[in-house]
TIRO-630007 format. One line per 2 residues: number of its first residue (from 1); for each residue x negated, y negated, z of N, C-alpha, C. Coordinates in Angstrom, 3 decimals, padded with zeros to 6 digits, always signed. Example, Ala and Ser with C-alpha at 12.3 -4.5 7.8 and 13.67 -1.06 7.14 Angstrom:
! TIRO-630007
1	-013.190/+005.690/+007.800/-012.300/+004.500/+007.800/-013.200/+003.300/+007.800 | -012.850/+002.250/+007.080/-013.670/+001.060/+007.140/-012.900/-000.030/+007.870
***
This chain:
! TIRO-630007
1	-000.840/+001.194/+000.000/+000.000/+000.000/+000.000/-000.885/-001.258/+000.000 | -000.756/-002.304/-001.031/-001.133/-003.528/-000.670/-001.709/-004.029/+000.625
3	-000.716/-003.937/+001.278/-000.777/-004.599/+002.958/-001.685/-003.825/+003.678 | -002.171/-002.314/+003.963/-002.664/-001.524/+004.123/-002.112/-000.256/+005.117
5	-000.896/-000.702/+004.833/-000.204/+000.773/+005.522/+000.455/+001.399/+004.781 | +000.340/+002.479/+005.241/+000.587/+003.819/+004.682/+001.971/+004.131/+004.475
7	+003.048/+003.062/+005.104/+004.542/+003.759/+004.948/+004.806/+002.099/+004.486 | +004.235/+001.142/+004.340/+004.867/+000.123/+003.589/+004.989/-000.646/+005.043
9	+005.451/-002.286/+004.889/+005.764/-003.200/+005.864/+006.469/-002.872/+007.128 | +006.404/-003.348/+008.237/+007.386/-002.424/+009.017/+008.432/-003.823/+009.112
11	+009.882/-002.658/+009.346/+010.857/-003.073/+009.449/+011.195/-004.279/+009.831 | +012.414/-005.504/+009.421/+012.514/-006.762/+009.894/+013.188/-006.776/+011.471
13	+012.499/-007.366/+012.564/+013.229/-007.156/+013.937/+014.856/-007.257/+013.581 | +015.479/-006.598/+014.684/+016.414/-006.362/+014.513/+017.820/-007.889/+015.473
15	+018.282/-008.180/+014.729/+019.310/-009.398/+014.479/+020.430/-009.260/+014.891 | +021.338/-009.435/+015.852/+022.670/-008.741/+016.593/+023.549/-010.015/+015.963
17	+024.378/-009.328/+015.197/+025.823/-010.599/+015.248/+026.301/-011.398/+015.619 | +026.046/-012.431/+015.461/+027.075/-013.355/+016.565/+028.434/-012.814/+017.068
19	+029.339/-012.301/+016.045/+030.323/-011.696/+017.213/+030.065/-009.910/+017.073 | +030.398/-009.195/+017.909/+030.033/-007.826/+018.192/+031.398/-007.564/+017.425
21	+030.809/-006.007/+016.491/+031.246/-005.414/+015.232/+032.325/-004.215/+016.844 | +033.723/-003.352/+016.291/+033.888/-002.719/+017.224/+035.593/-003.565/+017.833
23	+035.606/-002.083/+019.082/+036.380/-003.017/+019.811/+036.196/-002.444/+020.891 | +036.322/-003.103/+021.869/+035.936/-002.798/+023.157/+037.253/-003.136/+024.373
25	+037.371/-002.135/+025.403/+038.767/-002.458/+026.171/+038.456/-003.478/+027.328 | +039.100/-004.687/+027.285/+038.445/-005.456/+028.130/+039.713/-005.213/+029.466
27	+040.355/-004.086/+029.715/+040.741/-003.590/+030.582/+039.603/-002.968/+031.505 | +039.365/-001.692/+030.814/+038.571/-001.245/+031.479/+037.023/-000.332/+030.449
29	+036.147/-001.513/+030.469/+035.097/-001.354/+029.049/+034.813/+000.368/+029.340 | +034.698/+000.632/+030.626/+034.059/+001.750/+031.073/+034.640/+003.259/+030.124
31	+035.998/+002.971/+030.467/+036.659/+004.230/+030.431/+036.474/+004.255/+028.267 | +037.215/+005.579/+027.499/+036.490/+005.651/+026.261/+037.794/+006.557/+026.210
33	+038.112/+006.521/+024.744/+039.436/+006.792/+023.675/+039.082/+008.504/+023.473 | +039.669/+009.627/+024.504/+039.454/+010.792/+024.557/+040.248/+011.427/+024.242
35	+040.071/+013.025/+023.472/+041.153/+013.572/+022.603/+041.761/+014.542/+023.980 | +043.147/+014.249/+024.095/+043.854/+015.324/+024.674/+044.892/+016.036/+024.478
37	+045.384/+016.652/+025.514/+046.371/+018.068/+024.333/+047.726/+016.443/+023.937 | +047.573/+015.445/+024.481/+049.221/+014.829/+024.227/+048.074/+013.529/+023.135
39	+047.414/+013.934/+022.153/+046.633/+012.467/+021.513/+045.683/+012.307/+022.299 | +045.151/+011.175/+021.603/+043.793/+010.538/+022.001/+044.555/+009.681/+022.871
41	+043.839/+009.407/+024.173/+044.034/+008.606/+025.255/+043.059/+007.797/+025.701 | +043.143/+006.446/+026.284/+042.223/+005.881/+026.811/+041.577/+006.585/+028.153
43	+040.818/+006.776/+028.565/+040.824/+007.398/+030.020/+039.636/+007.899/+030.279 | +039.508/+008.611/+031.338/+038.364/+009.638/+031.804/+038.610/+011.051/+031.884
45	+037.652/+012.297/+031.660/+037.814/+013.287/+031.661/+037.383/+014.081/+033.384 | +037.980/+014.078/+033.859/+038.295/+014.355/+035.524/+037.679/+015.669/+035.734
47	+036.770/+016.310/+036.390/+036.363/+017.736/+036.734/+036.663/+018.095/+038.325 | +036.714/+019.026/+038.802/+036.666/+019.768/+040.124/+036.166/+020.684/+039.737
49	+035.311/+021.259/+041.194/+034.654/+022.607/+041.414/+035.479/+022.736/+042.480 | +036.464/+024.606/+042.167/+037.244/+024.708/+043.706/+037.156/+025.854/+043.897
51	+037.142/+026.394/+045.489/+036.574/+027.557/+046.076/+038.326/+028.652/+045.475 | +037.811/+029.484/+046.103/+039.515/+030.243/+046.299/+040.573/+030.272/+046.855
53	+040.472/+029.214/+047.713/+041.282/+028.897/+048.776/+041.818/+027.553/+048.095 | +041.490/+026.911/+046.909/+042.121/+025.858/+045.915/+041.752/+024.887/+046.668
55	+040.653/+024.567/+047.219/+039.827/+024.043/+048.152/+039.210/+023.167/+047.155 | +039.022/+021.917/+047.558/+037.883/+021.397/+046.058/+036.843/+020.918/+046.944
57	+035.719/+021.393/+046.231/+034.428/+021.827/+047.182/+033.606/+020.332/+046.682 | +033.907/+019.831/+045.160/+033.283/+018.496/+044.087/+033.981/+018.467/+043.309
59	+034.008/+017.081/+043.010/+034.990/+016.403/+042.130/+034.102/+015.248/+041.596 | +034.031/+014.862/+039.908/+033.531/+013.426/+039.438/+034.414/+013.675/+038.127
61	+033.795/+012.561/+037.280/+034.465/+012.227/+036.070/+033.322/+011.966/+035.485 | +034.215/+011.984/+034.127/+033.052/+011.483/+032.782/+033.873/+011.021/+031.856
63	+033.042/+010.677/+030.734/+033.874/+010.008/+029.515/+033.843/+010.709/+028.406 | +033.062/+012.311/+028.800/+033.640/+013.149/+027.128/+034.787/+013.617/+027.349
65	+035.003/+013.819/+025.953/+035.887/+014.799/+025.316/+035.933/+016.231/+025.793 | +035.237/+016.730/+025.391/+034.660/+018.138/+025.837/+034.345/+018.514/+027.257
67	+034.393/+019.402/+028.126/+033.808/+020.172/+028.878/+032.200/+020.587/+028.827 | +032.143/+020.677/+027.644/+030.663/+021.084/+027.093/+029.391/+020.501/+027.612
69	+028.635/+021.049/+028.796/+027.302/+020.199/+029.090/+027.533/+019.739/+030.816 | +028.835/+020.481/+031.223/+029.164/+019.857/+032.550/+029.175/+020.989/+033.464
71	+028.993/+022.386/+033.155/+028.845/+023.126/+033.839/+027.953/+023.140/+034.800 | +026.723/+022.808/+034.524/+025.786/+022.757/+035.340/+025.711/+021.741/+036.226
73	+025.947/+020.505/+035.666/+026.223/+019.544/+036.891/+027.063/+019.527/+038.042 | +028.382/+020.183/+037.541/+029.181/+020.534/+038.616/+029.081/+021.573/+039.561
75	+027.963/+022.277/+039.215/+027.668/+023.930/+039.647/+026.776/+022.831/+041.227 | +025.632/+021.999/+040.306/+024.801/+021.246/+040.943/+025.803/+020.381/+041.973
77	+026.502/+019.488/+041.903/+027.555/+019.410/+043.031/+028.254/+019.592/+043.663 | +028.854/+020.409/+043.288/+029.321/+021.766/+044.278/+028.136/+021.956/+045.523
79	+026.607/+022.837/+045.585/+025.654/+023.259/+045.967/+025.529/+021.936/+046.932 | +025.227/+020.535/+046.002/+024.903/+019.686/+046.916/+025.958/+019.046/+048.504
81	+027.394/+019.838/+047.961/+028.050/+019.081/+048.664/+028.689/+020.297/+049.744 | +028.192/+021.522/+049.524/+028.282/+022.215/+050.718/+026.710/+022.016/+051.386
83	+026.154/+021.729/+050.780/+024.763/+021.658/+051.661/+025.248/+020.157/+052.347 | +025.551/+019.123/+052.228/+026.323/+018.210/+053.226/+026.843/+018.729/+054.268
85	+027.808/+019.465/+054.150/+028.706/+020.090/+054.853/+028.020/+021.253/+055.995 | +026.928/+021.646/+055.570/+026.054/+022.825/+056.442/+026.634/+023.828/+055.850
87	+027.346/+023.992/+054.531/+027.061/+025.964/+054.360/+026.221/+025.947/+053.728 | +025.232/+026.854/+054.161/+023.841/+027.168/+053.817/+023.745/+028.712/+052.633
89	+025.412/+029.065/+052.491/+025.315/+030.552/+051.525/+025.849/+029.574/+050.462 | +025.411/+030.450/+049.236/+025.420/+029.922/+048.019/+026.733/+030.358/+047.088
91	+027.277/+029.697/+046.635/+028.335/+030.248/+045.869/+028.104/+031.744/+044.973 | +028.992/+032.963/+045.160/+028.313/+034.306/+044.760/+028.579/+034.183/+042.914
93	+029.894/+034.127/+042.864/+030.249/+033.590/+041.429/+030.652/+032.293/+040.956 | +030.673/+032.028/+039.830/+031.343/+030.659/+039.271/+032.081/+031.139/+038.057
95	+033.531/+031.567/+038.073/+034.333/+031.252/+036.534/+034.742/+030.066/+035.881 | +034.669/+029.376/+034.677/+035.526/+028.708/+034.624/+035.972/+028.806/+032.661
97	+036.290/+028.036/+031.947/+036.933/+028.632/+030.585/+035.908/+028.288/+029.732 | +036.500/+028.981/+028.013/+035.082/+028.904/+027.170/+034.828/+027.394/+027.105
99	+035.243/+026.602/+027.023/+034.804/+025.679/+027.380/+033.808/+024.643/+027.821 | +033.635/+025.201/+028.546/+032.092/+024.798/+029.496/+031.141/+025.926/+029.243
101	+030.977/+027.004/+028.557/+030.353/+027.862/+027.919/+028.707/+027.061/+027.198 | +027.580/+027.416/+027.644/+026.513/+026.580/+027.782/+025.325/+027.154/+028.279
103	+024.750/+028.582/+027.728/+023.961/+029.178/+027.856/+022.917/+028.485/+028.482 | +022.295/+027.770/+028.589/+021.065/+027.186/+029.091/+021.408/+027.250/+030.726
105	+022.199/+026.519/+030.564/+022.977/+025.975/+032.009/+023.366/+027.130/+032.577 | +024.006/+027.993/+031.539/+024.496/+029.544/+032.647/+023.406/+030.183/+033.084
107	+022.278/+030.240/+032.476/+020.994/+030.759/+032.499/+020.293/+030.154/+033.809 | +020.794/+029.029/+034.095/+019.731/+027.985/+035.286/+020.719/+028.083/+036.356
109	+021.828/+028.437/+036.060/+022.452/+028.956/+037.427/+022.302/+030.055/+038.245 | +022.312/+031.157/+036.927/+022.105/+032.440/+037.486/+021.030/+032.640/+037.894
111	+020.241/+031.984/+037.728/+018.700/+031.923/+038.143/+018.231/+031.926/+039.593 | +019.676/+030.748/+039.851/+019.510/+030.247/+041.313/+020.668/+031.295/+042.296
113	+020.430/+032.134/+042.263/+021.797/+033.322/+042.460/+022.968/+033.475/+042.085 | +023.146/+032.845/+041.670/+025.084/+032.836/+041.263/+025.266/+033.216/+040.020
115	+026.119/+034.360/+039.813/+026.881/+034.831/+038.582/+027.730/+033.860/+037.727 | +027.839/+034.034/+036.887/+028.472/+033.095/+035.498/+029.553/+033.972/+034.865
117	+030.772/+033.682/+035.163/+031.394/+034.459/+034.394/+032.470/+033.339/+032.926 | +031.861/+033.243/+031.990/+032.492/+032.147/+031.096/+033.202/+033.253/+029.792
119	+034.258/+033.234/+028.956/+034.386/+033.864/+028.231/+033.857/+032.712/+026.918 | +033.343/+033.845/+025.879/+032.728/+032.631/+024.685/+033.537/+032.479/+023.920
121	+034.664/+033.166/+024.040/+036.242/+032.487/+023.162/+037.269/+031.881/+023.686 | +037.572/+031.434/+023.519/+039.240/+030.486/+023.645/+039.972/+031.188/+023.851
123	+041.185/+031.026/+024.385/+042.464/+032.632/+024.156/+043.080/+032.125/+022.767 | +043.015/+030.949/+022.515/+043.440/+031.057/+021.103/+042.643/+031.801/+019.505
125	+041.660/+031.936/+020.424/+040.444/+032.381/+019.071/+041.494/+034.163/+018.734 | +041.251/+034.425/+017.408/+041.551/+035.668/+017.595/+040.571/+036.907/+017.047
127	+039.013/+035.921/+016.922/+038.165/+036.676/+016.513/+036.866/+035.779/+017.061 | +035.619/+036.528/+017.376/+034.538/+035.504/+017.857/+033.942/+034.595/+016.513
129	+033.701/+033.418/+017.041/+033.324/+032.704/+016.445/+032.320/+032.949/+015.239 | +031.840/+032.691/+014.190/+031.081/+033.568/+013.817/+029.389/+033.091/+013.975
131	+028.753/+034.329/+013.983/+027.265/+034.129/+014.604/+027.207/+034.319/+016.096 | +028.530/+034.547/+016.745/+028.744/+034.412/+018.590/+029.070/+036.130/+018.542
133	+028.139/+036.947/+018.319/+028.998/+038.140/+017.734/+027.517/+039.247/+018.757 | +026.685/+038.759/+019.509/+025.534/+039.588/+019.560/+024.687/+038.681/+020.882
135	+023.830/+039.858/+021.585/+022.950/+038.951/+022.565/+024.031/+038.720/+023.935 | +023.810/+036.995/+024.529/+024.410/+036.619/+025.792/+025.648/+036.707/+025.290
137	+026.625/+036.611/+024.266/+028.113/+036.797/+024.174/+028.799/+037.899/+023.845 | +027.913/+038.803/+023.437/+028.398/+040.163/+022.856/+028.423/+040.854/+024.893
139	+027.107/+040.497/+026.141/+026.567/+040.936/+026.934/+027.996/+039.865/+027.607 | +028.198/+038.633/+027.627/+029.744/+038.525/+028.387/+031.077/+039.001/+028.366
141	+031.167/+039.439/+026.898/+032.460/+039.879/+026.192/+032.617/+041.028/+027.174 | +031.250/+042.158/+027.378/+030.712/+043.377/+027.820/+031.522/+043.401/+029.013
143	+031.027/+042.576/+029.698/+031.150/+042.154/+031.289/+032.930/+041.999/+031.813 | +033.578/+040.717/+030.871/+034.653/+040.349/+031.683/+035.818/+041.646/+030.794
145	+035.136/+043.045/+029.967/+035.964/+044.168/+029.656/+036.068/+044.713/+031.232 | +035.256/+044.456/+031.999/+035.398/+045.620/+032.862/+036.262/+045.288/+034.092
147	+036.573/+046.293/+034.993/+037.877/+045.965/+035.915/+037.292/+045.017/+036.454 | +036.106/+045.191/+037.359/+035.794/+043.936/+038.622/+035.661/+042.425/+037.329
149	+035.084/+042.729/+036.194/+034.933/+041.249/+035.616/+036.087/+040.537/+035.434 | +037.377/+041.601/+035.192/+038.439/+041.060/+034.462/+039.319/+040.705/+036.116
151	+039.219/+041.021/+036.675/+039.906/+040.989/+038.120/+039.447/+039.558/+038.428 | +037.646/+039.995/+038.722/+037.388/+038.007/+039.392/+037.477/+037.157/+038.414
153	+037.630/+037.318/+037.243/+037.797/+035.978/+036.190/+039.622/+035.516/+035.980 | +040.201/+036.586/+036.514/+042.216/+035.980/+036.537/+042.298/+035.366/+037.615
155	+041.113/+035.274/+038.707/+041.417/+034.591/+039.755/+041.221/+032.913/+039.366 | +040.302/+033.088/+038.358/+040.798/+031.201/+038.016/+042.017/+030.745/+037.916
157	+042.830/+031.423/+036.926/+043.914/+030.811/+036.724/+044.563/+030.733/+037.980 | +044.897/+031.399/+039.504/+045.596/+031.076/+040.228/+044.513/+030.171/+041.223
159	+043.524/+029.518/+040.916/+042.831/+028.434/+041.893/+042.667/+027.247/+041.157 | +042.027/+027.138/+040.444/+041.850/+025.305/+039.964/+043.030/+025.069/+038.636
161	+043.745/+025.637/+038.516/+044.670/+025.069/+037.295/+045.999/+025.000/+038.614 | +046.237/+025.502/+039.336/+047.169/+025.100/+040.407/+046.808/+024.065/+040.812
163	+045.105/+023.615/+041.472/+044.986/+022.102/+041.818/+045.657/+020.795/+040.802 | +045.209/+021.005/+039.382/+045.621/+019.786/+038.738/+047.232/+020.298/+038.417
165	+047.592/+020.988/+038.485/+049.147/+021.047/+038.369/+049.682/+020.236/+039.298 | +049.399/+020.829/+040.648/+049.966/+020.356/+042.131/+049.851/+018.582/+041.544
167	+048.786/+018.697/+041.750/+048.164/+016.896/+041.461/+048.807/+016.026/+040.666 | +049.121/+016.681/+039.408/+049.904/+015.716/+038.154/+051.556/+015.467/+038.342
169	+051.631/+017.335/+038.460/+053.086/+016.942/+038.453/+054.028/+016.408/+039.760 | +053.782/+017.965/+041.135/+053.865/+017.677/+042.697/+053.620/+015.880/+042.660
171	+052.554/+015.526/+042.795/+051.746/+015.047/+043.340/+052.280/+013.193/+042.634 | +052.509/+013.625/+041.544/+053.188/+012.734/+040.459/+051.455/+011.396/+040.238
173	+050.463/+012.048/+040.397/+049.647/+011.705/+040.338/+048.728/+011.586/+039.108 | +049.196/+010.724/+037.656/+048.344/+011.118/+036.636/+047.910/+010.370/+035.610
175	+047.728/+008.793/+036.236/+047.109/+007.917/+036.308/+046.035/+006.931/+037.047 | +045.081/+006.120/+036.440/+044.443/+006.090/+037.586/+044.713/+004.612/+037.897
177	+044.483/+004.127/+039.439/+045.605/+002.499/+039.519/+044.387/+001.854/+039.732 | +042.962/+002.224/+039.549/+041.614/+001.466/+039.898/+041.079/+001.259/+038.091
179	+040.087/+000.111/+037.696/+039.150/+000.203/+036.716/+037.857/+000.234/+037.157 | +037.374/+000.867/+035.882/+036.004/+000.745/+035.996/+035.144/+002.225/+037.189
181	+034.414/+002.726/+036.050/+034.054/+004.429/+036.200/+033.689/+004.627/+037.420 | +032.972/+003.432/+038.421/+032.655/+003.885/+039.579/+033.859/+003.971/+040.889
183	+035.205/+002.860/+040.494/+036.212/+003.128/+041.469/+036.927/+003.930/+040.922 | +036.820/+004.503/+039.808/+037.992/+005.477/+039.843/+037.440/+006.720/+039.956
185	+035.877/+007.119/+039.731/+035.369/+008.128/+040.916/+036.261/+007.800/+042.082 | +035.512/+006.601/+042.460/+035.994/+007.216/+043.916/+037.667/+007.299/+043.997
187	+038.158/+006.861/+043.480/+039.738/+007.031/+043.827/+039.911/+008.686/+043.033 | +039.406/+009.567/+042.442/+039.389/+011.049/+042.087/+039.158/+011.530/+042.997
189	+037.905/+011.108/+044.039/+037.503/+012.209/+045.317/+038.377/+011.614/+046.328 | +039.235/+010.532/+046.438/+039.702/+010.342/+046.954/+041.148/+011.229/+047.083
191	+041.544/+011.755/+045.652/+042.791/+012.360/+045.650/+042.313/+013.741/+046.117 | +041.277/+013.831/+045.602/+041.202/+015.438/+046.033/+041.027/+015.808/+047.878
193	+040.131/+015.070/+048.258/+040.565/+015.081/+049.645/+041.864/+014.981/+050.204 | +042.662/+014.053/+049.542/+044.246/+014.293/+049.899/+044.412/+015.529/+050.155
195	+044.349/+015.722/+048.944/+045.017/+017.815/+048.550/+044.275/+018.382/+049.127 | +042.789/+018.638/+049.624/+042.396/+019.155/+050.692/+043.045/+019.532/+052.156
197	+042.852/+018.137/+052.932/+044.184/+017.825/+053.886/+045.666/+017.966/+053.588 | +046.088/+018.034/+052.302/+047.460/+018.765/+052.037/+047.194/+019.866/+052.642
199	+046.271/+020.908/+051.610/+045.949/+022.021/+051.822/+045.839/+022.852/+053.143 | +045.143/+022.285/+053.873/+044.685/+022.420/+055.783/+045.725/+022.095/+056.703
201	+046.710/+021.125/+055.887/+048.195/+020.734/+056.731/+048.874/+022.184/+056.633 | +049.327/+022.569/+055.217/+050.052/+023.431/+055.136/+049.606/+025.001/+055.763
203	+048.131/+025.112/+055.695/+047.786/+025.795/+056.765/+048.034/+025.952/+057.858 | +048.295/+025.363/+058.833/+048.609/+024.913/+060.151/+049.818/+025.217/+060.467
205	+050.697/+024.718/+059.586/+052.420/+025.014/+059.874/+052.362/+026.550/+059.420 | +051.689/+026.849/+058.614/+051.554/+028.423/+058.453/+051.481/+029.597/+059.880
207	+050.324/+028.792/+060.284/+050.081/+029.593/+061.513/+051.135/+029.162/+062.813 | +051.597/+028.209/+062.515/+052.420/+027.637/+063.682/+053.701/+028.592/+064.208
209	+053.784/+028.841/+062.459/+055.291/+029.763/+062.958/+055.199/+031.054/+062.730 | +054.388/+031.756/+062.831/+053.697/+033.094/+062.945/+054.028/+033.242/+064.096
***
């Protein structure tokens, strides 16, 4: 090159618009336009980690779409937030749907003792994905065939899909009345502690009239 480099001039600094290209919610900039089963919604995508007792052990939010990439973090808060608490035993399993399916992450869990039980299809799939046919998914498919896999993995459906049921519909809870990602964290762990103390109330009157 003339000039004496090898890929030509470098690039002209870069020049921002006077007005910004886009649109942005000056409600709440934080929250982001996410696909759900009723349309795309403005909002946050809400997680819990809950024991069997429909107990929610961690709770945060995010702004994907997907499940995808959150397994591990939540596995990771969960851990951190019974270690708050002083239980010092480690969660034995973790189910939750294909979804959060994320080999790396299932791999760095199980590492740290805890079983992974994820199926790598959808219940809507009616065939595996293709190329998902061999290896860690052919070796899960393996797993949740068998009685104990297929036994502890139906126990999801009667623990954390009862929490956000209770929550949305019970609960009439399914909006959030705070902006901005860090109060409406906290107003999420805030609900879930509710339903915790729901939970421990209704316990009580349980034993009361025994």
């Amino acid at each position: 090159m003339k000039n004496g480099r090898r890929f030509g001039r470098p690039p002209d600094p870069y020049q921002p618009p006077h007005t910004p290209t886009g649109k942005v919610n000056v409600t709440d900039p934080d929250s982001r336009n996410l696909k759900t089963t009723r349309g795309y919604m403005q909002s946050y995508n809400v997680q819990a980690a809950v024991n069997e007792r429909q107990i929610v052990v961690a709770a945060e939010i995010n702004i994907d779409s997907p499940d995808f990439g959150h397994l591990g973090p939540m596995a990771g808060a969960a851990e951190r937030e019974l270690q708050a608490a002083g239980v010092t035993e480690k969660p034995q399993v973790i189910v939750a749907d294909a979804g959060y399916w994320h080999q790396a992450q299932m791999e760095s869990i199980v590492s740290r003792g805890t079983q992974v039980l994820i199926p790598p299809d959808a219940d809507k799939r009616r065939a595996p994905r293709p190329g998902w046919d061999r290896g860690y998914y052919a070796f899960m498919r393996r797993v949740l065939a068998t009685e104990l896999g297929s036994a502890i993995y139906r126990k999801r459906q009667g623990t954390v899909e009862p929490v956000f049921a209770h929550t949305k519909f019970n609960r009439r809870i399914d909006r959030f009345q705070r902006r901005g990602r860090s109060a409406c964290r906290s107003e999420w762990r805030l609900i879930t502690a509710t339903h915790n103390l729901l939970k421990l109330h209704s316990h009580r009157l349980a034993l009361a009239t025994v």
